[in-house]
C-alpha positions in Angstrom: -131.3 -57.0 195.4 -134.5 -58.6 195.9 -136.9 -59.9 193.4 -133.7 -59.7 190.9 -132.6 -62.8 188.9 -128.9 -63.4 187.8 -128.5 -65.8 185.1 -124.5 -66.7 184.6 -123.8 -67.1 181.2 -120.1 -67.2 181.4 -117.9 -64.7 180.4 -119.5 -61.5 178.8 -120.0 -61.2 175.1 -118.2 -64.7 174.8 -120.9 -66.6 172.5 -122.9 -64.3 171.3 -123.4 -62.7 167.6 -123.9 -59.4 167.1 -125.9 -58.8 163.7 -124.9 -55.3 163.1 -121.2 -55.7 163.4 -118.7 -56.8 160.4 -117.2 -59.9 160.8 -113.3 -60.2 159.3 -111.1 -63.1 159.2 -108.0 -62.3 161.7 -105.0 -62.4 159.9 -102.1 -64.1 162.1 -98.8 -62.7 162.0 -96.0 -64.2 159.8 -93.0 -62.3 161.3 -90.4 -64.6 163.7 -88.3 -62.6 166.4 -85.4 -62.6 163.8 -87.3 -60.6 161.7 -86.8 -57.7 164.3 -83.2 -58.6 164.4 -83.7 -60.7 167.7 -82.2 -63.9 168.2 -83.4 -65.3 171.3 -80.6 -68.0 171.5 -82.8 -71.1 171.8 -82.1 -74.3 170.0 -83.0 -77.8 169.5 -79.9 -79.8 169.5 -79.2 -83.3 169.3 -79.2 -85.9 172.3 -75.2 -86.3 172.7 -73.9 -90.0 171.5 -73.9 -93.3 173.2 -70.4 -94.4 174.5 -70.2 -97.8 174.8 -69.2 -99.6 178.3 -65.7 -100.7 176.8 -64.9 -97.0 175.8 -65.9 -95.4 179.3 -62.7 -95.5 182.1 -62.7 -98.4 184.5 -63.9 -95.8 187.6 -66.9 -94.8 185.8 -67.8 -98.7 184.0 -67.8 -99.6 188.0 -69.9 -97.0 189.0 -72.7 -97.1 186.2 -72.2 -101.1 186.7 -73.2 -100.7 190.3 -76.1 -97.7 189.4 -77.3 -100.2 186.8 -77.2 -103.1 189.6 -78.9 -101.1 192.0 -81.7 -99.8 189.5 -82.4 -103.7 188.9 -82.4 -104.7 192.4 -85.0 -102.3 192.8 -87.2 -103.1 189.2 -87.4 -106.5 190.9 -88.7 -105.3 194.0 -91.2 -103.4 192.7 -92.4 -105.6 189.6 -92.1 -108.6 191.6 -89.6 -110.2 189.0 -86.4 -112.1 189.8 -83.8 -110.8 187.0 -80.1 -111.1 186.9 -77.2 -108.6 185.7 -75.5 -109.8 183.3 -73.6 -106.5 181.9 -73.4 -103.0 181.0 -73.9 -102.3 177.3 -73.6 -98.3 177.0 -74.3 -95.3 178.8 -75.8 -91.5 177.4 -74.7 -88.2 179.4 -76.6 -84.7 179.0 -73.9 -82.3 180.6 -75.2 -79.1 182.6 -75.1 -78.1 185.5 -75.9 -81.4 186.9 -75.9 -84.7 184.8 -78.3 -87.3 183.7 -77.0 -90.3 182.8 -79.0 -93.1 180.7 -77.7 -96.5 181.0 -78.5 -99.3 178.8 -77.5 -102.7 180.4 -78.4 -106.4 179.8 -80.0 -108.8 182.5 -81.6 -112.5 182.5 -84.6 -113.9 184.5 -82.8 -115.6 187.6 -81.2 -119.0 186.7 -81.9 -119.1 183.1 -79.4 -118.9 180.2 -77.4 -116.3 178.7 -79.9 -116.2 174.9 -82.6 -114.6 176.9 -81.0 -111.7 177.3 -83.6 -108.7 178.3 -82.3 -105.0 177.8 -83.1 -102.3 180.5 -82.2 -98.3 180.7 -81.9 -96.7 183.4 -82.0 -93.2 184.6 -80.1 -91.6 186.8 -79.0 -87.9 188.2 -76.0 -87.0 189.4 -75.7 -83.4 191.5 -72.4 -81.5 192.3 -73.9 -79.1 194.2 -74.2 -78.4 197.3 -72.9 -82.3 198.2 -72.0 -84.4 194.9 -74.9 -87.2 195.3 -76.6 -89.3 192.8 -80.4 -90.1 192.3 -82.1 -92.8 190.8 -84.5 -91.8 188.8 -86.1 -94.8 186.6 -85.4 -98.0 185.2 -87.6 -100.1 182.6 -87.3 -103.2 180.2 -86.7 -101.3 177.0 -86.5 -104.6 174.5 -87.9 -107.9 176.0 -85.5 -109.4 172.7 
């Protein structure tokens, strides 16, 4: 309409006081869905144990060896570092539907010796369905030692 003047103020009523009303404190609930007898199933559990490389099968120490390699090759691409493997220390497995695998492995900076040992995890993702494939997912220097 013409000659009318909108002024936006946000949403409605939202800051301001109205003199004549009773203000309350709001009580919040304190009843949990068990209280009405429901259990909605949803727990925190902990993250499932590390197995160390010399307790995992020779198949799977050769494939997390060659994740773990591969995981490297590319830290070093993309840090612009020049590091070594040297071994796989242990590896963590969340089962589901499809797994994620950490992997904890050792490397050195190229040509130096064994004491300067730097400790990486990796992250990887292994799918079953519809083709079994696995992703890489991360890999960073967890303790410089």
């Amino acid at each position: 309409m013409a000659g009318v003047k909108y002024v936006d103020r946000g949403f409605p009523f939202y800051n301001q006081d109205f003199p004549d009303m009773q203000s309350e404190q709001v009580k919040q609930p304190t009843k949990k869905f068990t209280d009405f007898g429901l259990d909605l199933g949803i727990r925190v559990c902990a993250p499932p144990a590390w197995t160390l490389a010399s307790e995992l099968s020779e198949q799977k120490r050769i494939e997390f060896t060659s994740q773990a390699q591969s995981m490297l090759d590319d830290y070093n691409k993309i840090k612009d570092t020049n590091f070594e493997f040297v071994r796989l220390v242990r590896v963590q497995t969340y089962l589901s539907i499809e797994n994620d695998h950490y992997i904890q492995f050792e490397a050195k900076p190229s040509g130096a010796a064994d004491h300067t040992l730097k400790t990486f995890e990796a992250a990887i993702y292994e799918q079953f369905y519809p083709t079994p494939e696995v992703f890489p997912v991360t890999c960073k220097l967890v303790v410089p030692n």
